[in-house]
N, CA, C and O atoms as a GROMACS GRO file, in nm:
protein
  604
    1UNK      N    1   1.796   9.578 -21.976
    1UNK     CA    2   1.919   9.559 -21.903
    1UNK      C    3   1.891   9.508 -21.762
    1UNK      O    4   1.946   9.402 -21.730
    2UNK      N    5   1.796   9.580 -21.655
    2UNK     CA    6   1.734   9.569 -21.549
    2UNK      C    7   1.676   9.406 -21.574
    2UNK      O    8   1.734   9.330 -21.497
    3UNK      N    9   1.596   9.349 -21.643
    3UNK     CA   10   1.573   9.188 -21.704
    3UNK      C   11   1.695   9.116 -21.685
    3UNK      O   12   1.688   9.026 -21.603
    4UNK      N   13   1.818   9.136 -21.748
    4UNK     CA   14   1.894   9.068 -21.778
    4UNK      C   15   1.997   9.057 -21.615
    4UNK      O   16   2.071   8.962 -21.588
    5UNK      N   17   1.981   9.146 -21.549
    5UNK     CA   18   2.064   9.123 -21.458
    5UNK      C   19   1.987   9.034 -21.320
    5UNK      O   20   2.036   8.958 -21.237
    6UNK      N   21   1.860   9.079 -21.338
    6UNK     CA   22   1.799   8.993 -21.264
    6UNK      C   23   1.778   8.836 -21.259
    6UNK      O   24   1.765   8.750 -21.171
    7UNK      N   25   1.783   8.840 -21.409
    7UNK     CA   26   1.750   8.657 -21.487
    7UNK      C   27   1.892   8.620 -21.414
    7UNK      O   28   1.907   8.498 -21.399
    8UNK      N   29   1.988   8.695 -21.370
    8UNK     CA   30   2.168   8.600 -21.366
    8UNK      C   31   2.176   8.571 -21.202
    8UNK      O   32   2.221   8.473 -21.144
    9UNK      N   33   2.102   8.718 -21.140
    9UNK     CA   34   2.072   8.698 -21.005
    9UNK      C   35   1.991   8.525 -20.940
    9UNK      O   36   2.037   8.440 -20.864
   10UNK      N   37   1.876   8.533 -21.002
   10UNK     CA   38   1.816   8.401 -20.966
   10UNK      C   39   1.897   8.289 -21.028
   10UNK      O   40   1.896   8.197 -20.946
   11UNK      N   41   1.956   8.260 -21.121
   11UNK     CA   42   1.989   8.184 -21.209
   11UNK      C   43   2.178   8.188 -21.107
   11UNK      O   44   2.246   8.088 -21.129
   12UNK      N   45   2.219   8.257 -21.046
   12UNK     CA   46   2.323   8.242 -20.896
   12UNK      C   47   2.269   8.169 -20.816
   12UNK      O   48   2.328   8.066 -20.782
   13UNK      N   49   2.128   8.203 -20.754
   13UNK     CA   50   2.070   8.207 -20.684
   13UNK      C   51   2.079   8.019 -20.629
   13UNK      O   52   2.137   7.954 -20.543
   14UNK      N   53   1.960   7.989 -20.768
   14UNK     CA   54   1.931   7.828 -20.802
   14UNK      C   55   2.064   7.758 -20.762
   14UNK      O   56   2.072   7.677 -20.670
   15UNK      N   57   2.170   7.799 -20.843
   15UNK     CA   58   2.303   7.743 -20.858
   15UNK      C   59   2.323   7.701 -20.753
   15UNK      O   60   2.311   7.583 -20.720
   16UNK      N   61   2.368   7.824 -20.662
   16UNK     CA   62   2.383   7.820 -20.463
   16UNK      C   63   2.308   7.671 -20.437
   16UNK      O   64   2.361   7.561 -20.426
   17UNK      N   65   2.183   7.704 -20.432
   17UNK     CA   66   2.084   7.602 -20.327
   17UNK      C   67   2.134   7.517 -20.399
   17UNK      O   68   2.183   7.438 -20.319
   18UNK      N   69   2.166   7.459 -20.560
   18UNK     CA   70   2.203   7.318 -20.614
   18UNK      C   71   2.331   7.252 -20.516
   18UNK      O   72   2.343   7.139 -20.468
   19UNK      N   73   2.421   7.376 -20.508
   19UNK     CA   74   2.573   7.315 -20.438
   19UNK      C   75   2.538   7.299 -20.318
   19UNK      O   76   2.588   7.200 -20.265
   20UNK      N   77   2.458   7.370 -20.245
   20UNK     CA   78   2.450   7.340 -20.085
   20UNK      C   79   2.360   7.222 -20.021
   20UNK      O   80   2.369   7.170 -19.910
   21UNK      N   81   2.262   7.195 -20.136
   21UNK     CA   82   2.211   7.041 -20.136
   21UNK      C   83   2.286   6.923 -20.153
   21UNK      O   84   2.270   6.820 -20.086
   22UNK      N   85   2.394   6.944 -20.270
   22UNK     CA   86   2.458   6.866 -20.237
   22UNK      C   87   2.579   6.827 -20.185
   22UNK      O   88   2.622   6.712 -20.182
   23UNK      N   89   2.647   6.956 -20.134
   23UNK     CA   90   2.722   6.951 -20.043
   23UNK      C   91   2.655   6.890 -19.872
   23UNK      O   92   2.745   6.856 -19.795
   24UNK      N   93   2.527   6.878 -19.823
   24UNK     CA   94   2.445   6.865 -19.787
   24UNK      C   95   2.423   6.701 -19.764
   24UNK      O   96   2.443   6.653 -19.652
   25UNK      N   97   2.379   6.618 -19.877
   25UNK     CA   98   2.376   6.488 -19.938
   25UNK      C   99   2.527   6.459 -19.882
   25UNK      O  100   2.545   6.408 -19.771
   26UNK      N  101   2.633   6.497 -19.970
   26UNK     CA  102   2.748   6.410 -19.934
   26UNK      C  103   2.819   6.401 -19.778
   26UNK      O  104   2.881   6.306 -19.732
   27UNK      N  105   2.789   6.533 -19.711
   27UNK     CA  106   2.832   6.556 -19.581
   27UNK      C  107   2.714   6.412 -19.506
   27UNK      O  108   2.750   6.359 -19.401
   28UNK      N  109   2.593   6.372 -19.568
   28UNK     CA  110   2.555   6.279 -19.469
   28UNK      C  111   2.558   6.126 -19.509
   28UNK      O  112   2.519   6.028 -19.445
   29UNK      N  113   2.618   6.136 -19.639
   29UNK     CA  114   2.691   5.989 -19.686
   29UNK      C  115   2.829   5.998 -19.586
   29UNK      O  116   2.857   5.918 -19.497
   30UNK      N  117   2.892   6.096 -19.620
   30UNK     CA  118   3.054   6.050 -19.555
   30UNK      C  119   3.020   6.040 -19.416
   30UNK      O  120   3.078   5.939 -19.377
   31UNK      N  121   2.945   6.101 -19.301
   31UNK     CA  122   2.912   6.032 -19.168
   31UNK      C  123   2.836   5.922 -19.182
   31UNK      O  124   2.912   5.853 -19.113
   32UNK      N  125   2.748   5.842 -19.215
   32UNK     CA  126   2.666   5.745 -19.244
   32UNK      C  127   2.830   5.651 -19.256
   32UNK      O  128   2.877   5.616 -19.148
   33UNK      N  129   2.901   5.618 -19.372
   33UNK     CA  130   3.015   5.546 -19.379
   33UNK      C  131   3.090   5.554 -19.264
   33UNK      O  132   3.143   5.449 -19.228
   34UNK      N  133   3.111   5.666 -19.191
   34UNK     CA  134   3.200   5.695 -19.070
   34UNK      C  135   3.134   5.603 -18.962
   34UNK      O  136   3.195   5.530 -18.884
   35UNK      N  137   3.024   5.617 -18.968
   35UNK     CA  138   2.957   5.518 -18.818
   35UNK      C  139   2.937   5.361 -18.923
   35UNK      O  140   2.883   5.268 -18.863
   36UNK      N  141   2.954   5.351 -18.979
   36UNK     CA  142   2.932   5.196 -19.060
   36UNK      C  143   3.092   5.135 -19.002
   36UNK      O  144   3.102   5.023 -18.952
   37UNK      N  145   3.206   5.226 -19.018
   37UNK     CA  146   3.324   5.168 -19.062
   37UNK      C  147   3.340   5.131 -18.849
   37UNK      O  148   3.391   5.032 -18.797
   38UNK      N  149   3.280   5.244 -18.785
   38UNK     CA  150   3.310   5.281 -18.656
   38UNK      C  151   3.230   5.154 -18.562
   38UNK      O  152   3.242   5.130 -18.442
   39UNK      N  153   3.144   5.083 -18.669
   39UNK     CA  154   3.093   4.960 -18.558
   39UNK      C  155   2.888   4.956 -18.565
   39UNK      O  156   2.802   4.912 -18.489
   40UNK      N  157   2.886   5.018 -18.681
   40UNK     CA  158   2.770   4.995 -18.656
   40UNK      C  159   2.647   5.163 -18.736
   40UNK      O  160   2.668   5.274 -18.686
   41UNK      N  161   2.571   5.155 -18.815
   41UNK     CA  162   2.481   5.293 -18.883
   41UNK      C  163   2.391   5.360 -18.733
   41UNK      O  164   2.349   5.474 -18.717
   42UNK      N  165   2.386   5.294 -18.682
   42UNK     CA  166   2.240   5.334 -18.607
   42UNK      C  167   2.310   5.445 -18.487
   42UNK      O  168   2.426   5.449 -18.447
   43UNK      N  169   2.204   5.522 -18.454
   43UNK     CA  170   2.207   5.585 -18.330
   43UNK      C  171   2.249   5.523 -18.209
   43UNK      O  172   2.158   5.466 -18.148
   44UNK      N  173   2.355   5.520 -18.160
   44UNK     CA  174   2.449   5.431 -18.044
   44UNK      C  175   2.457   5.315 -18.060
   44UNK      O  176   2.413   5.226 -17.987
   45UNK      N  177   2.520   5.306 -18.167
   45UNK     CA  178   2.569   5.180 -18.265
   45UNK      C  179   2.713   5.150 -18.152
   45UNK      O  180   2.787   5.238 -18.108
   46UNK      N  181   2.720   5.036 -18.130
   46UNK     CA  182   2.835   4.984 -18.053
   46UNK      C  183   2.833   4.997 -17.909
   46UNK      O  184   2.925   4.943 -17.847
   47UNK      N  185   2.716   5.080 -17.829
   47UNK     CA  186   2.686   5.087 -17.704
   47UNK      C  187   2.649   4.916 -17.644
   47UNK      O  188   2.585   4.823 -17.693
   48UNK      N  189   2.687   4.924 -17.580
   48UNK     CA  190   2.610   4.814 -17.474
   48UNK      C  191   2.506   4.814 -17.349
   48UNK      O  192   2.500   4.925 -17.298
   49UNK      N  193   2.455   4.756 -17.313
   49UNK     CA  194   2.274   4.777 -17.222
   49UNK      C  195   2.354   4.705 -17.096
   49UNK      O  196   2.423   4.604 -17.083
   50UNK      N  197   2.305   4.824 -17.006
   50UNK     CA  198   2.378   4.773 -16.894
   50UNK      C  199   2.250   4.674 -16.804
   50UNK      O  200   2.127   4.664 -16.808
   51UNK      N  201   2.361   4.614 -16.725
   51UNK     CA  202   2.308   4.504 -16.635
   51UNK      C  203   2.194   4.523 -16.591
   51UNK      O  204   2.110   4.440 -16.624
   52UNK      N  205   2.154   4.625 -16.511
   52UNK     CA  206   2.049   4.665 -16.452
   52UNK      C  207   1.924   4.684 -16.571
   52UNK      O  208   1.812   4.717 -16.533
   53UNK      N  209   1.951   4.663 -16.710
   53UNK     CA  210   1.821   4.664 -16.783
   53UNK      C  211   1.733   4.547 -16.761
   53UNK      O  212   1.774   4.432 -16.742
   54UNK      N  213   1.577   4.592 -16.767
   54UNK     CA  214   1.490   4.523 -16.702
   54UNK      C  215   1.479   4.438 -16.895
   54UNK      O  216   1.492   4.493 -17.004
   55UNK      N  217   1.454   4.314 -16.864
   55UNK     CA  218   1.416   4.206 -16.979
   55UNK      C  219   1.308   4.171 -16.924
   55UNK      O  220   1.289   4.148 -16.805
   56UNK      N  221   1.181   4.162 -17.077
   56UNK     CA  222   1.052   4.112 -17.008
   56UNK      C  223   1.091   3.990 -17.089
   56UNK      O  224   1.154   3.983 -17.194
   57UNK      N  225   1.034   3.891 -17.008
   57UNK     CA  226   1.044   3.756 -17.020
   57UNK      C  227   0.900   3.667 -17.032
   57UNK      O  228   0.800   3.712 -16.975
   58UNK      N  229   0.891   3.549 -17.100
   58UNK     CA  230   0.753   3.451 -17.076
   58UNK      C  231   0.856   3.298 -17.084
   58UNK      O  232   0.973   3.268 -17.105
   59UNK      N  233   0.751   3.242 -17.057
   59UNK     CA  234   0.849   3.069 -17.025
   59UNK      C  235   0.816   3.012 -17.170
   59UNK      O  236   0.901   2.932 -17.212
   60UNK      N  237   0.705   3.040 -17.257
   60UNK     CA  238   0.664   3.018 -17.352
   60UNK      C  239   0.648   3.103 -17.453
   60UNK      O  240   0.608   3.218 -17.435
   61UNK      N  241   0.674   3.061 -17.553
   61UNK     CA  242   0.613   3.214 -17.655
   61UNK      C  243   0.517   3.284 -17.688
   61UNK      O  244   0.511   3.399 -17.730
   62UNK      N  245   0.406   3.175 -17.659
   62UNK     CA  246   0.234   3.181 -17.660
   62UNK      C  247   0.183   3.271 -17.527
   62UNK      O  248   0.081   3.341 -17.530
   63UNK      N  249   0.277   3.255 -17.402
   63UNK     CA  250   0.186   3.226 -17.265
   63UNK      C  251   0.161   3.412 -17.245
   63UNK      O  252   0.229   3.501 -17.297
   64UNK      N  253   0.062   3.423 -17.168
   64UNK     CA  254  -0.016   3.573 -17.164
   64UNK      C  255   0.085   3.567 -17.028
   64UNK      O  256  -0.036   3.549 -17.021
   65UNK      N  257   0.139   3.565 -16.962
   65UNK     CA  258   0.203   3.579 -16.787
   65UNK      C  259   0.325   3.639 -16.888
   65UNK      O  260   0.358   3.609 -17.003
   66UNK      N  261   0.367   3.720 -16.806
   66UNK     CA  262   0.527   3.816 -16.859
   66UNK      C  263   0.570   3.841 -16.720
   66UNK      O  264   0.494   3.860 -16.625
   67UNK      N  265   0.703   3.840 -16.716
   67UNK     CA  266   0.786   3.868 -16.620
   67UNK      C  267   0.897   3.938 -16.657
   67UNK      O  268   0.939   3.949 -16.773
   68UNK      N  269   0.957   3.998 -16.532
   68UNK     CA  270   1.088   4.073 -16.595
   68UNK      C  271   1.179   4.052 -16.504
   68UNK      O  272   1.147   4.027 -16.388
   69UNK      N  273   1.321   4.061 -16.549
   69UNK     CA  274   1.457   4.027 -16.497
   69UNK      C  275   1.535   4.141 -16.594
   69UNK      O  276   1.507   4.198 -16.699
   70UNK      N  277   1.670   4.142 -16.484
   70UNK     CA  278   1.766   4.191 -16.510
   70UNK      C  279   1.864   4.150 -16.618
   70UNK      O  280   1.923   4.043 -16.604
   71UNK      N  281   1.892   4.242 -16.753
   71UNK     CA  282   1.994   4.160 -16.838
   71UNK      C  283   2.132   4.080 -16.770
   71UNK      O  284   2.156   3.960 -16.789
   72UNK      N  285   2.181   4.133 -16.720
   72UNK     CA  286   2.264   4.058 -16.626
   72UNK      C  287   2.198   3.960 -16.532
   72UNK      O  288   2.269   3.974 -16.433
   73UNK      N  289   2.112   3.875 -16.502
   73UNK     CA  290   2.059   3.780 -16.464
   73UNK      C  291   2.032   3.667 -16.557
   73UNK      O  292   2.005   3.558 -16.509
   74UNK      N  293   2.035   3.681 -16.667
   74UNK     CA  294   2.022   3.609 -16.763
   74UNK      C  295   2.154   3.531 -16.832
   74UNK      O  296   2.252   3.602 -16.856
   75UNK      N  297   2.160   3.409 -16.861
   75UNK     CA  298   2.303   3.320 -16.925
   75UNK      C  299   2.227   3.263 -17.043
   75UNK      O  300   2.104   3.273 -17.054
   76UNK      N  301   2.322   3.192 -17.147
   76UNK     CA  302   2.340   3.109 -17.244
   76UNK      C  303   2.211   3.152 -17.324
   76UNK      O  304   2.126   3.062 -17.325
   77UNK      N  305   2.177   3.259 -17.387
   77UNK     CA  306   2.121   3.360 -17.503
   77UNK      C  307   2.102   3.269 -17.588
   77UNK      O  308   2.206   3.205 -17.573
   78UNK      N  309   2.015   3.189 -17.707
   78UNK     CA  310   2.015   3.087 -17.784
   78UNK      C  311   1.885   3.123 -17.866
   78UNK      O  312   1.799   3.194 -17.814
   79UNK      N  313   1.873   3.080 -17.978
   79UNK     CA  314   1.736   3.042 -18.091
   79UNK      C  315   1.721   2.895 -17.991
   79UNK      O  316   1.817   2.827 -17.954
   80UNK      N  317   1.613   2.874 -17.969
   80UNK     CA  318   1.530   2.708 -18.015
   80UNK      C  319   1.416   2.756 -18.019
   80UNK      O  320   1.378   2.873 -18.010
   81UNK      N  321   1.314   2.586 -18.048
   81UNK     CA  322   1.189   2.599 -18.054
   81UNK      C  323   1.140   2.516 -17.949
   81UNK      O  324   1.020   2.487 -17.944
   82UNK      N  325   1.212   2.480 -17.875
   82UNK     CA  326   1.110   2.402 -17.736
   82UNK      C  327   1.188   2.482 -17.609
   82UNK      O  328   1.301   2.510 -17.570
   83UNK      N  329   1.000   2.503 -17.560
   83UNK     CA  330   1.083   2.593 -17.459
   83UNK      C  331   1.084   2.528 -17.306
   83UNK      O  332   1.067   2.407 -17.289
   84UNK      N  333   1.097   2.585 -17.238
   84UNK     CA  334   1.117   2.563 -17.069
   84UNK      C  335   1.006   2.529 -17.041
   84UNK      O  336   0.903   2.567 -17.096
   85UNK      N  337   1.022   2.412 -16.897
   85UNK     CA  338   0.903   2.399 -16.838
   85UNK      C  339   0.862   2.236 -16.900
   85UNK      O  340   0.900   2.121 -16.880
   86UNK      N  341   0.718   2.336 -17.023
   86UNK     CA  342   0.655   2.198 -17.051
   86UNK      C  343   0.721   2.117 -17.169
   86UNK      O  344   0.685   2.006 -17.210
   87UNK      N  345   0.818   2.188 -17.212
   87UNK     CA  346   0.868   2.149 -17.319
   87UNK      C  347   0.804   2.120 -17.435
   87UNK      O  348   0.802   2.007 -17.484
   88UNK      N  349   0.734   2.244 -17.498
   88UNK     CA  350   0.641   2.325 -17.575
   88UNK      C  351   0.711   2.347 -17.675
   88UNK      O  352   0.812   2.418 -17.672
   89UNK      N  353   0.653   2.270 -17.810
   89UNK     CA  354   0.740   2.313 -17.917
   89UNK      C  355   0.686   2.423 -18.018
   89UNK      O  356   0.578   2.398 -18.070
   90UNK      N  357   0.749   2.540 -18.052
   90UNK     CA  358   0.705   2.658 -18.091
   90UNK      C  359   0.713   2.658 -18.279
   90UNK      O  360   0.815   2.621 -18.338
   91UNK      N  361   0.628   2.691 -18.330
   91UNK     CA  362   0.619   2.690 -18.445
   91UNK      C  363   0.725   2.732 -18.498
   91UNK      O  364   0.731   2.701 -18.617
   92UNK      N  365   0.839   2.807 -18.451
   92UNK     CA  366   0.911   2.846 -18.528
   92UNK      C  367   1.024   2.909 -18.388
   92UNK      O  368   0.987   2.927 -18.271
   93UNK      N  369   1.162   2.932 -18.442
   93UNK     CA  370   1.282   2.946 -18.352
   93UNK      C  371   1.203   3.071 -18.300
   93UNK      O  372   1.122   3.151 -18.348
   94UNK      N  373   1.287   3.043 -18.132
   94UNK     CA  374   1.254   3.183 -18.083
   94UNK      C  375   1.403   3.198 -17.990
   94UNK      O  376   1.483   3.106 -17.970
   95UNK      N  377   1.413   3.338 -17.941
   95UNK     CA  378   1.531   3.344 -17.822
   95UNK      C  379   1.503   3.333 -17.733
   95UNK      O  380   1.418   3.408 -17.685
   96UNK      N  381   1.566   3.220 -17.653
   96UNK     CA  382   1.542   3.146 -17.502
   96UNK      C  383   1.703   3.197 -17.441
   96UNK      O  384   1.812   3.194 -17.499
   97UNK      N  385   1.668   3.243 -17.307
   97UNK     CA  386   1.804   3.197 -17.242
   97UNK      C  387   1.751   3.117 -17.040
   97UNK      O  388   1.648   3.058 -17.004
   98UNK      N  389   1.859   3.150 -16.973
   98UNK     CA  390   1.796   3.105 -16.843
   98UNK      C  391   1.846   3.185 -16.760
   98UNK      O  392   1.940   3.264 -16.766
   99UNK      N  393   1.769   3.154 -16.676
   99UNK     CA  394   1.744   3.250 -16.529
   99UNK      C  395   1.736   3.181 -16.393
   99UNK      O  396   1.695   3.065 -16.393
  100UNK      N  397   1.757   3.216 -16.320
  100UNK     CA  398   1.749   3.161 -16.202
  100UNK      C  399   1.558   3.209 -16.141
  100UNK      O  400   1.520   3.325 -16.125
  101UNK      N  401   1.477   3.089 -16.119
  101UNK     CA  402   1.340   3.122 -16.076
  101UNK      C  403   1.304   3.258 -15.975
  101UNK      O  404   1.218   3.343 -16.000
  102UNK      N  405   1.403   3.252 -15.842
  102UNK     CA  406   1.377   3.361 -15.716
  102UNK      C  407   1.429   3.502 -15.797
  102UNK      O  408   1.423   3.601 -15.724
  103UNK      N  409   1.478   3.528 -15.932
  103UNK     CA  410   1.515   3.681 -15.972
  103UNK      C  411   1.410   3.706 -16.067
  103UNK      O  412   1.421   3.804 -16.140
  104UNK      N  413   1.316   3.636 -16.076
  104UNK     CA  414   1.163   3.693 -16.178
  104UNK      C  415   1.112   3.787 -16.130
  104UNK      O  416   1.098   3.756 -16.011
  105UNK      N  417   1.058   3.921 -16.152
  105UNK     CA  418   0.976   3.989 -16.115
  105UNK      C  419   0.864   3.936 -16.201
  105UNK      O  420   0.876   3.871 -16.305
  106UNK      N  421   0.765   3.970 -16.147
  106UNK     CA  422   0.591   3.918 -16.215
  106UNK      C  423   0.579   3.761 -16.200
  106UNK      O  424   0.662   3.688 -16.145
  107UNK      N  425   0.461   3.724 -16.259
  107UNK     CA  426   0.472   3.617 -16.297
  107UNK      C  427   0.437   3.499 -16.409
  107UNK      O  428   0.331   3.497 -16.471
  108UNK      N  429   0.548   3.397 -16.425
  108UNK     CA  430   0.533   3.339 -16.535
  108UNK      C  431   0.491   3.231 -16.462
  108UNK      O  432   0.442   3.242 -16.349
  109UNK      N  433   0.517   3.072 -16.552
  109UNK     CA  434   0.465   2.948 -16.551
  109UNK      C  435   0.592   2.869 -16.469
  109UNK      O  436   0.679   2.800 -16.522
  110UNK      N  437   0.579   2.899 -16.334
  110UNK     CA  438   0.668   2.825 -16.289
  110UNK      C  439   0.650   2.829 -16.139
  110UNK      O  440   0.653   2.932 -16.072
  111UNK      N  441   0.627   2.691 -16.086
  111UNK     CA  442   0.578   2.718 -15.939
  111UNK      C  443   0.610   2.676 -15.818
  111UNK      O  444   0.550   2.683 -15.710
  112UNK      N  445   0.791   2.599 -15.869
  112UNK     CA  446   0.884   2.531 -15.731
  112UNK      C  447   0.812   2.403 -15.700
  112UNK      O  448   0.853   2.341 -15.602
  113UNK      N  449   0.703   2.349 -15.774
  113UNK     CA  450   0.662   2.244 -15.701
  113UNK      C  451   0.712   2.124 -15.738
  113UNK      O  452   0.635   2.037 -15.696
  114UNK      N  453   0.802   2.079 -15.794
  114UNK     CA  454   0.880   1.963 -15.802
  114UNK      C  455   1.020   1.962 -15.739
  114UNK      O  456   1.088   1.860 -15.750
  115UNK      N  457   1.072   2.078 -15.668
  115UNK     CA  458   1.171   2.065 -15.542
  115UNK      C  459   1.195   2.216 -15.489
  115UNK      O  460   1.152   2.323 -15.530
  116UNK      N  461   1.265   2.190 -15.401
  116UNK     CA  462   1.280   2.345 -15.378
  116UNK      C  463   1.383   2.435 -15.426
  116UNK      O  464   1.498   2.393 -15.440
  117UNK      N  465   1.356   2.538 -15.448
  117UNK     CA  466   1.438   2.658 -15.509
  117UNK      C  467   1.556   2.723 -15.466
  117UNK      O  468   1.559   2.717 -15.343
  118UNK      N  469   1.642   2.773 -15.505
  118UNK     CA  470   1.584   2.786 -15.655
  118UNK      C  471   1.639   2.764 -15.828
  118UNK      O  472   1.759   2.764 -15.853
  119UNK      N  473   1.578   2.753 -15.891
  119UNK     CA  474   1.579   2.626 -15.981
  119UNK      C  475   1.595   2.753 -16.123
  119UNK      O  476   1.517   2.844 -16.151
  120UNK      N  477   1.745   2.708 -16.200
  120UNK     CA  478   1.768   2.744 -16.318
  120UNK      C  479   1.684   2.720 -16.445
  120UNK      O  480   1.715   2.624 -16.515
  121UNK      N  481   1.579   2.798 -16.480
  121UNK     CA  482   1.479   2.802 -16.573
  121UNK      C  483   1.491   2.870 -16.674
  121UNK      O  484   1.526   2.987 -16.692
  122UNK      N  485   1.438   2.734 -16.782
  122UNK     CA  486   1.455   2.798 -16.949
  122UNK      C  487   1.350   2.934 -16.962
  122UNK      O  488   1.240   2.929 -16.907
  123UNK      N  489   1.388   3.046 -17.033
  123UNK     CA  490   1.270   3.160 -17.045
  123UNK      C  491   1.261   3.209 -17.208
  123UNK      O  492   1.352   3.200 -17.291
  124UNK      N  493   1.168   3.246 -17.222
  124UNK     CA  494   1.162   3.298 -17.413
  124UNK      C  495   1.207   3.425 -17.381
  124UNK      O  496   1.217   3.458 -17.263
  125UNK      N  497   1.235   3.500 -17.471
  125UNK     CA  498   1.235   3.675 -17.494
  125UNK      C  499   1.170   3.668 -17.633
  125UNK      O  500   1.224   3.606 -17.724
  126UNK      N  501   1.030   3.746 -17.649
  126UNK     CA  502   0.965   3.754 -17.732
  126UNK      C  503   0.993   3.916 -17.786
  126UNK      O  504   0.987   4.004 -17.701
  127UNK      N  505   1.013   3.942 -17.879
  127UNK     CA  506   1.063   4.080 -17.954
  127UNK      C  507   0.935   4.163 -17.962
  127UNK      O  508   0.953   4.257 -18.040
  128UNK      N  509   0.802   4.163 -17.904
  128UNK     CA  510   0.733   4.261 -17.910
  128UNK      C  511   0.687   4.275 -17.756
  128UNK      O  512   0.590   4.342 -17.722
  129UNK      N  513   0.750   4.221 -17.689
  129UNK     CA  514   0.804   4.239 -17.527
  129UNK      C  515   0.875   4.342 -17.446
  129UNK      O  516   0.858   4.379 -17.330
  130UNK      N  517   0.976   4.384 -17.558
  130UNK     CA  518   1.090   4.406 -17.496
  130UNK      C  519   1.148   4.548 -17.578
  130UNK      O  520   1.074   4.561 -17.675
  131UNK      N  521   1.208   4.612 -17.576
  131UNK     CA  522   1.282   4.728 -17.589
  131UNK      C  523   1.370   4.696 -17.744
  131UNK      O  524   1.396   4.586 -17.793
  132UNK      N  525   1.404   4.843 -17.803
  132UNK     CA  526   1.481   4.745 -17.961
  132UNK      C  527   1.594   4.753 -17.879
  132UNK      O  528   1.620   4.633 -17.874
  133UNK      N  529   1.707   4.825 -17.789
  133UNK     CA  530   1.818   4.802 -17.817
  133UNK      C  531   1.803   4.662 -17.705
  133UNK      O  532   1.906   4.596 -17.714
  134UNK      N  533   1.691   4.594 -17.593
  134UNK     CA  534   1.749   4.459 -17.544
  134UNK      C  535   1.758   4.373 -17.620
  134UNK      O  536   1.845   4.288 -17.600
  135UNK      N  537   1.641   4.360 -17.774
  135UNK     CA  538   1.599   4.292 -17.837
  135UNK      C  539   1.754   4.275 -17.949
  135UNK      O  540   1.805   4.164 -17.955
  136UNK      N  541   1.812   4.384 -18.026
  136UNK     CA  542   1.934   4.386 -18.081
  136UNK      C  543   2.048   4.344 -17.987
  136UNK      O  544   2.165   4.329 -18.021
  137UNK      N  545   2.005   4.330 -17.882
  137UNK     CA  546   2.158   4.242 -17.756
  137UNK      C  547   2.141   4.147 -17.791
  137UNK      O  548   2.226   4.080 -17.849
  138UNK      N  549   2.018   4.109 -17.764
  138UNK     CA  550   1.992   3.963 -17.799
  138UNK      C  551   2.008   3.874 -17.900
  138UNK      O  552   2.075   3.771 -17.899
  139UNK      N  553   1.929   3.931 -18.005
  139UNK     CA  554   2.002   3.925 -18.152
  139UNK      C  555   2.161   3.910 -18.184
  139UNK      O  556   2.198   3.845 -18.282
  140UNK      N  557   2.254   3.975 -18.094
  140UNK     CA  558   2.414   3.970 -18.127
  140UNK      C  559   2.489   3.886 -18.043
  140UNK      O  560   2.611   3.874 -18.027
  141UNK      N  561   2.359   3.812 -17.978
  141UNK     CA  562   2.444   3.715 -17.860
  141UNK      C  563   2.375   3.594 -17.918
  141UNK      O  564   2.466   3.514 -17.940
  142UNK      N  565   2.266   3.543 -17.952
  142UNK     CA  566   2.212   3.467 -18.015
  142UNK      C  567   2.270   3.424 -18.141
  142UNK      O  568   2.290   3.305 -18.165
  143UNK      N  569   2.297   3.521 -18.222
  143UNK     CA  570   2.359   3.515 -18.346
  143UNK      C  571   2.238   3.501 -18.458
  143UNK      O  572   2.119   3.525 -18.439
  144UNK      N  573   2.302   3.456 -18.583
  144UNK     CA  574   2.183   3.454 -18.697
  144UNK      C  575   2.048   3.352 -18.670
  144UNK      O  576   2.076   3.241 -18.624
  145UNK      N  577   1.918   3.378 -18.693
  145UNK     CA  578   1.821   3.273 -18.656
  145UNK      C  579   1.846   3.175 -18.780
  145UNK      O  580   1.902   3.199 -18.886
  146UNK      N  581   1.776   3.038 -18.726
  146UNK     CA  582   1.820   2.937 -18.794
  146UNK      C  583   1.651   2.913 -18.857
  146UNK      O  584   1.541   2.937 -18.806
  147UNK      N  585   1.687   2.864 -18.969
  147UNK     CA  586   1.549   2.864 -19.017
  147UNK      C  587   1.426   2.758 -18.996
  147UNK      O  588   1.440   2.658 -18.925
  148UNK      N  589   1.318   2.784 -19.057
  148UNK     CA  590   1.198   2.721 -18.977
  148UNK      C  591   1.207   2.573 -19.012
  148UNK      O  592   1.211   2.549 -19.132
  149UNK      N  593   1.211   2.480 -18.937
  149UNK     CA  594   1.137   2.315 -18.927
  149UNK      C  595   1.033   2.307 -18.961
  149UNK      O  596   0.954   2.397 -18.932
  150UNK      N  597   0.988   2.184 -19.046
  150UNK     CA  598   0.887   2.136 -19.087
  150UNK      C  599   0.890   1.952 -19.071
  150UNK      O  600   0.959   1.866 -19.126
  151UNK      N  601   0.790   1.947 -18.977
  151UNK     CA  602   0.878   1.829 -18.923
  151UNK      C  603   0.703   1.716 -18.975
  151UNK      O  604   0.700   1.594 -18.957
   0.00000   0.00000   0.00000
């Protein structure tokens, strides 16, 4: 008798942990859909990066010199493959936007010597540069990349 009441005890027991797993499971599907429908899955999905975020920048996609600027210092966010300057064509699309030369911190490939400053310059943003949520700004201002040339 003592057997039999025990076998019903665990055999409750199992049951429990089955429903609370998946009561469990569905409680993190229906939020998962709630932030999908709300603008976005991720952890501060729909936030925006304020001005004062520092963007590391290169004039090229190749070049070892990095610099950094303010996201708000930066205009017209774009894919190409030729970049600023020498007009360097990059194996493949990258995100360029421009900057004004005197708001660079560090330094890149650019040296005022063809007039004086200061002078609206093309810059790359290379994605292992930079931060994921500047890199996802960028990405949503850029829009979809366009695919590779073979020229």
């Amino acid at each position: 008798m003592w057997a039999l009441v025990k076998g019903m005890a665990s055999l409750l027991w199992t049951l429990a942990k089955g429903i609370a797993s998946l009561l469990w499971v569905s409680a993190k599907l229906l939020l998962g859909a709630v932030r999908l429908v709300r603008g976005g899955a991720g952890l501060g999905a729909g936030r925006k990066i304020a001005g004062r975020t520092s963007v590391r920048i290169r004039r090229q996609w190749d070049d070892h010199r990095i610099g950094a600027v303010r996201w708000s210092e930066l205009s017209n966010v774009h894919w190409d493959s030729v970049s600023g300057g020498t007009q360097a064509q990059s194996p493949e699309p990258y995100i360029h936007a421009y900057v004004w030369c005197n708001k660079v911190k560090g330094t890149i490939a650019h040296s005022c010597i063809h007039g004086p400053g200061p002078h609206n310059i093309k810059v790359c943003l290379v994605r292992k540069d930079n931060s994921k949520e500047v890199w996802n700004r960028a990405l949503d201002l850029a829009g979809p990349r366009p695919g590779k040339r073979y020229w």
